[in-house]
N, C-alpha and C positions, 0 to 999 in steps of 0.2 A: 962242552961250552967253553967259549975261550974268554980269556983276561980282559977283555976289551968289550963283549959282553956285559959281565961283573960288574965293570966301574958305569953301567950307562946311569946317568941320573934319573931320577922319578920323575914323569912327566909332570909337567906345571897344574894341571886340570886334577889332580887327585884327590880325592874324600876327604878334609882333616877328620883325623881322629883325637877326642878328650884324652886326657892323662890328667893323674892326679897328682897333686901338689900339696905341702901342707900349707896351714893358716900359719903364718910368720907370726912369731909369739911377741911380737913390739902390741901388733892388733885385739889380741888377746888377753893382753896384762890394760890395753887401756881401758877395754869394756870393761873387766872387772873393777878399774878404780872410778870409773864415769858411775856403773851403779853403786858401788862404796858412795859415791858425794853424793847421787839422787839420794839413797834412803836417810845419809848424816842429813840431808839436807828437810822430808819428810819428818825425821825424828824431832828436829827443832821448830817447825812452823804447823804440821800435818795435824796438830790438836789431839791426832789418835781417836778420832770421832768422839770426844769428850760431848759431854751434855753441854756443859756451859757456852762451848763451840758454838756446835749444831742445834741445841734444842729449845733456844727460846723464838723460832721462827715457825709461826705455826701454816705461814703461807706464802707464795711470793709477794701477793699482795703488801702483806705484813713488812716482810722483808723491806721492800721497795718504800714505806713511808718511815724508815731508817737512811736512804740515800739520801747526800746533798746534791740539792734544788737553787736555782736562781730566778729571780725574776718572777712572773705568774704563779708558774709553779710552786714556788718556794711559800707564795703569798699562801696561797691554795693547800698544799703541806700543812702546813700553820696552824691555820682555819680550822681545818680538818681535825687535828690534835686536842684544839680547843673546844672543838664542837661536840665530840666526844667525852669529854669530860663534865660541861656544862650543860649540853642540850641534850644533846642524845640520850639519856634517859629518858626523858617525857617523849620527845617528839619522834625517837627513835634512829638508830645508825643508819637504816635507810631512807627517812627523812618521811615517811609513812604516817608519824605518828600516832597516838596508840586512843581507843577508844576511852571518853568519858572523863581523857586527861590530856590531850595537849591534839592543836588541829594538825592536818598534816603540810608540811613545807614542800614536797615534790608536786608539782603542780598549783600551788598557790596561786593566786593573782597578786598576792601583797608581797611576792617572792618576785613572783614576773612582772612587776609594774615599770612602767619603762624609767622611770625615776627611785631614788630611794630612800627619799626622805621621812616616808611611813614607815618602810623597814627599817630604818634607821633608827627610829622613836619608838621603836614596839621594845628591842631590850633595856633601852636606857631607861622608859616609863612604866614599863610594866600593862598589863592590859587588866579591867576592873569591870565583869559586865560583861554584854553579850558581841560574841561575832561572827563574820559571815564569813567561811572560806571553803568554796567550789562548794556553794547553793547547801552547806551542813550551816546551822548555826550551834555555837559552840557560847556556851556560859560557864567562865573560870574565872580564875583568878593564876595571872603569874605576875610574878616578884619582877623587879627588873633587874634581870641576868645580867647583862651587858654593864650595867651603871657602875661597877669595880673596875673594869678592865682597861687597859690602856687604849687607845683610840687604834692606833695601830690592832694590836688584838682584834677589838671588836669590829674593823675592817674587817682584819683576815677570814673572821666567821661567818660574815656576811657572805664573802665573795665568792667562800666555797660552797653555801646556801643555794647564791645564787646560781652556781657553776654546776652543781650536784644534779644527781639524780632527775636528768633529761631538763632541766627549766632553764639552760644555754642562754643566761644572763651577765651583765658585763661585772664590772669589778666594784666594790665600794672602795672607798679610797679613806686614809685616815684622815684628811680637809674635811669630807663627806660627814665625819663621825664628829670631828671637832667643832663642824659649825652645826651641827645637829644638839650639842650638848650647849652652845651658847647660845640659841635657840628657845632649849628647856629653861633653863638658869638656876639658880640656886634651890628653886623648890618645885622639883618634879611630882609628879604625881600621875598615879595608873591611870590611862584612858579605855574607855569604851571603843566599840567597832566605828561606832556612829560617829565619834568625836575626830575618831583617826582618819574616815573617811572626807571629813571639812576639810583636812590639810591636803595642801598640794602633792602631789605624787613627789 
């Protein structure tokens, strides 16, 4: 084979072939400092799954009436807060209310009425005697809840009343509440079903 053979170049068309190279150690000193600051960074914010963190949420639900809200929403938050404290024992969290102690509010008519100036009068007055809600008549006595609360407040529990549990009614408003209380006047007093029914909607 002669010299001129030897020197011919590799045709252009040929197979590459892989070869190994190492990892340039700039690349490899950086992963290890980027995870160094991920974990420093885990160690100061990550809670370490602490109870106090993670465990006073027992639901997303739960979670979720912990976020800030504006507007409707916020109104309805509220509500909801309050309504739980003050109602929701008798009439119950799902607004169901409970047998031989309070009537139920999902489904109401005095929930649903297109107006809401009965609803309105029902916490400030208290109810005293018999009444009618979804064809049960119901014979109690309640305090008037609402009559402590700031107008505002006793908006907010209305709207989410009315907003709850499928009865997709509008909003009470604190005007709603305040002219409902100059209304009553200085000496409220528990009404009957019958008495609540003479008032306008």
């Amino acid at each position: 084979m002669s010299d001129e053979t030897k020197s011919c170049p590799t045709p252009s068309n040929a197979e590459p072939t892989a070869t190994r190279s190492t990892v340039p150690m700039w690349v490899f000193s950086l992963t290890l400092v980027l995870l160094f600051l991920g974990f420093v960074y885990f160690d100061h914010h990550g809670g370490w799954f602490d109870e106090r963190v993670y465990g006073p949420y027992a639901s997303a639900d739960q979670l979720d009436s912990y976020q800030p809200k504006s507007g409707a929403a916020a109104a309805i938050a509220r509500g909801r807060k309050i309504y739980e404290s003050n109602c929701g024992t008798c009439h119950g969290a799902d607004g169901l209310g409970k047998p031989n102690q309070a009537p139920p509010l999902a489904g109401s008519e005095w929930v649903k009425a297109k107006g809401v100036q009965r609803l309105t009068h029902i916490p400030l007055m208290g109810i005293a005697g018999s009444i009618t809600v979804e064809s049960q008549t119901w014979n109690l006595q309640m305090a008037a809840m609402g009559a402590a609360l700031p107008d505002a407040d006793l908006a907010a529990v209305l709207t989410y009343i009315r907003s709850s549990w499928g009865n997709g009614m509008g909003e009470v408003t604190a005007d709603d509440v305040k002219a409902a209380r100059a209304a009553i006047g200085a000496n409220p007093h528990p009404m009957s079903g019958d008495e609540m029914m003479k008032m306008p909607e």
